[in-house]
C-alpha positions in Angstrom: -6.1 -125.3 116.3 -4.8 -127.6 113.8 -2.2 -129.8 114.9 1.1 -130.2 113.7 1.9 -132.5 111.1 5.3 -134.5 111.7 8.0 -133.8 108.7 8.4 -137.7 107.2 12.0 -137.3 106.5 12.7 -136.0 110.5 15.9 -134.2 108.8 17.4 -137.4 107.1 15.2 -139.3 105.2 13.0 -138.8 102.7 10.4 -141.3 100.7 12.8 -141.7 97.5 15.6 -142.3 100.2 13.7 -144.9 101.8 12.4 -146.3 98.6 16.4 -146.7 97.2 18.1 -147.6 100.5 16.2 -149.6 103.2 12.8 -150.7 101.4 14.6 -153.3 99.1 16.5 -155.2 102.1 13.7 -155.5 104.2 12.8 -158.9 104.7 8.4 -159.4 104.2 6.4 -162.5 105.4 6.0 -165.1 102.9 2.7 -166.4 104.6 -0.5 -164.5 106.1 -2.6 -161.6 104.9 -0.9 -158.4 102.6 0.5 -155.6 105.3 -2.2 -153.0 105.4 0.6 -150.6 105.3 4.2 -150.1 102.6 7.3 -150.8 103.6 8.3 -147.1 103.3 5.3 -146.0 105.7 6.8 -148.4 108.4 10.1 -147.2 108.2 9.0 -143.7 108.8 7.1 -144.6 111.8 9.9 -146.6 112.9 12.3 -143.9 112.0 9.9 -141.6 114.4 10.3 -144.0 117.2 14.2 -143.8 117.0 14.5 -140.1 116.4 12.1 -138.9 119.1 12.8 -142.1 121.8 8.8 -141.1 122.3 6.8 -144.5 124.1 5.8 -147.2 121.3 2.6 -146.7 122.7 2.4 -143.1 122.0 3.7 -143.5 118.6 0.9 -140.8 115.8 0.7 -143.3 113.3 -2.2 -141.6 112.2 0.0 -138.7 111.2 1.7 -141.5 108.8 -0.8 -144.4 107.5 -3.7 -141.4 105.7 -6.7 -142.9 107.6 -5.4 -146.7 107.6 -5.7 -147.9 111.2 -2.7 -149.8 112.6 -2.1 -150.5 116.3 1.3 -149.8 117.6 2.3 -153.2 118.3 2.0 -154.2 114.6 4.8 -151.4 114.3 7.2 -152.9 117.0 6.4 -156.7 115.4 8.1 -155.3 112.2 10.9 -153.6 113.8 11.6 -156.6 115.8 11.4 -158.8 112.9 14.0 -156.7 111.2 16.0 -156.4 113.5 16.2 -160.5 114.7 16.0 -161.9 110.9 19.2 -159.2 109.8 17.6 -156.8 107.2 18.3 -154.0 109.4 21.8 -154.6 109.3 21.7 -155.3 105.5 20.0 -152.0 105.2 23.4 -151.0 106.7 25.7 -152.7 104.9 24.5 -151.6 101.6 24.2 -148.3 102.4 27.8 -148.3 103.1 28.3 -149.6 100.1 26.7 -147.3 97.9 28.4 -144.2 100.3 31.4 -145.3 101.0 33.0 -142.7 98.6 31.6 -140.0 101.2 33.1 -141.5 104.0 36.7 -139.5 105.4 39.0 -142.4 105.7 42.1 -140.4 106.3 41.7 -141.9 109.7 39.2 -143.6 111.7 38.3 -143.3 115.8 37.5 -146.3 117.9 35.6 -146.0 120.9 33.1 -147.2 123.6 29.6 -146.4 124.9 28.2 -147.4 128.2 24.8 -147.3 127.6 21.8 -147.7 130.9 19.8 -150.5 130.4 17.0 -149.9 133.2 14.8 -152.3 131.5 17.5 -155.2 131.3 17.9 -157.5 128.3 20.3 -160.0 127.6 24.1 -157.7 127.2 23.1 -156.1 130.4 25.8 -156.1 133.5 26.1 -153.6 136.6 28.9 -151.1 135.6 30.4 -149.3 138.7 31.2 -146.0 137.2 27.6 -145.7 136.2 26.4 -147.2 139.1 23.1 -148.9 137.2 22.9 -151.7 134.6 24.9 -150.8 131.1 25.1 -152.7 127.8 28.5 -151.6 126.1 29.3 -151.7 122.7 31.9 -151.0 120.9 32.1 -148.4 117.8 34.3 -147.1 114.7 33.4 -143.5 113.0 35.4 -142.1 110.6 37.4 -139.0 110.8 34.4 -136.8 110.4 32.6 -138.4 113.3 30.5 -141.0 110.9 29.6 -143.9 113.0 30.5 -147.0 110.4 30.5 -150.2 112.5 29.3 -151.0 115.6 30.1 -154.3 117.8 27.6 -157.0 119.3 27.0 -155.6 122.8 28.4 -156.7 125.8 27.2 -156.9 129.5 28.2 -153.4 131.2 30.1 -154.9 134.0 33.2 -156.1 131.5 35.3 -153.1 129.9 36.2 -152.2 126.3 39.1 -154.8 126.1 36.7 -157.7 126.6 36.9 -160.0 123.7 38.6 -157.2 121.6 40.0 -159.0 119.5 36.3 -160.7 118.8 34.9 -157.8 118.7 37.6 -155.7 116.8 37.1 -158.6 113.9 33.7 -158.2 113.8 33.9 -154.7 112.6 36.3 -154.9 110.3 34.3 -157.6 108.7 31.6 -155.4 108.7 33.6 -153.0 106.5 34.8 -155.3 104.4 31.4 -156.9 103.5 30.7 -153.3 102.3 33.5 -153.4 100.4 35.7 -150.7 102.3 39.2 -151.4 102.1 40.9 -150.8 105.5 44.1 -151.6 104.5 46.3 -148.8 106.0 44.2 -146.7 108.0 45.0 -145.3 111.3 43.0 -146.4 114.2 43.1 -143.4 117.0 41.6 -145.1 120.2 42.4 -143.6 123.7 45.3 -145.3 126.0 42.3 -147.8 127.8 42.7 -150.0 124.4 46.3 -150.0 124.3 46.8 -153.8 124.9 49.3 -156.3 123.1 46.3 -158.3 122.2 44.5 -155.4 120.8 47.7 -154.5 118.9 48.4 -158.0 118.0 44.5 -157.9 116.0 45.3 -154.5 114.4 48.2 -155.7 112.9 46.5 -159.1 111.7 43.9 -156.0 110.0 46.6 -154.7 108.4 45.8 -151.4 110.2 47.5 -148.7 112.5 46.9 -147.8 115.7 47.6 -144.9 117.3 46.9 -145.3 121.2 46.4 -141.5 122.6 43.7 -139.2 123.1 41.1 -139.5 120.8 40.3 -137.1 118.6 36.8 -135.1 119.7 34.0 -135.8 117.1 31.0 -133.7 117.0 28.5 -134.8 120.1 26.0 -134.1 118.6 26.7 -136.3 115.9 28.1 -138.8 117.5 25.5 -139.2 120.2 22.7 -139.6 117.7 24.7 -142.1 115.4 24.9 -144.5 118.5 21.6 -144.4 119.4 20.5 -144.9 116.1 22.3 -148.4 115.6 22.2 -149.0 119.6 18.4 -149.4 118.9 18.6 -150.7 115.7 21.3 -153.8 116.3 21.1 -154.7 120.1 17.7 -156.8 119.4 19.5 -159.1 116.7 20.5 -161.1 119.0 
């Protein structure tokens, strides 16, 4: 029976997508022998990884390097690299750039994720709720349930007010290195964030907040997004 191949663009990515958007930002060693494998082929491996959550170990490389043998843990040494020297996060930041006219700024949704860390790592706490070991980050979409900034994570045993005004900044910045004006736009973020600290930083943005309910966003959507750039940013530090 001949196996199945696995589609290289997974639904979202394809080579010329690669090629424009992530291959130029990712940082490549300046000493040692040539990578037996392109930039693009390691970002669809590594793209695999993320989409599927499937074991490092059981990664088909095959199915992505046409013959070229490459042992998995040359895969996660680039992915760690990326992630700890800050090319994935200029991967990120450009992208935004270049798509920011897509985005729906009309408003924008702030929430948090509680996220179990079985394995540990350094953000990891014990969060009650849960009752197991959470990181917890902290996360702005836009009004179409586009997840555009992501905070540093934080141990799971403090809640979403922890540092918010930190963490709140660091976002923004985010945006604004990607040269997304958030002058104006309405924050919706559930009554746990409605602090005067929170809407003493809001203000200091130059934003709105509007403390209620917040507005559903597509799961689906939503709960990819975070594991996406969970995965993706939590190793940086």
């Amino acid at each position: 029976m001949k196996k199945h191949k696995p589609s290289f663009s997974l639904g979202t990515l394809d080579k010329d997508s690669i090629d424009e958007y992530i291959s130029p930002y990712l940082s490549k060693g300046k000493r040692g022998t040539k990578p037996q494998l392109e930039k693009r082929q390691l970002v669809m491996i590594i793209h695999y990884r993320l989409k599927t959550g499937c074991q490092w170990r059981q990664l088909p490389i095959k199915q992505f390097t046409e013959g070229v043998l490459v042992g998995w843990n040359s895969i996660y040494h680039h992915f760690k690299k990326w992630c700890k020297d800050g090319s994935l996060k200029r991967v990120w930041t450009n992208l935004l750039a270049k798509k920011k006219a897509c985005l729906d700024l009309s408003s924008a949704q702030l929430d948090g994720s509680h996220t179990c860390s079985k394995g540990g790592g350094e953000a990891v706490g014990y969060q009650g709720r849960n009752a197991s070991n959470t990181t917890n980050s902290l996360f702005i979409a836009d009004n179409s349930g586009q997840m555009i900034a992501m905070s540093t994570p934080q141990e799971g045993s403090h809640h979403d007010l922890f540092e918010i005004e930190k963490s709140f900044k660091e976002m923004i910045d985010q945006l604004e290195i990607a040269g997304i004006d958030t002058r104006g736009i309405f924050i919706n973020a559930d009554a746990g964030f409605d602090s005067k600290e929170f809407r003493q930083s809001v203000s200091e943005e130059k934003l709105n907040l509007t403390s209620k309910p917040i507005q559903e966003m597509p799961s689906k959507k939503i709960k990819k997004s975070i594991i996406l750039m969970r995965n993706c940013i939590k190793n940086e530090q």
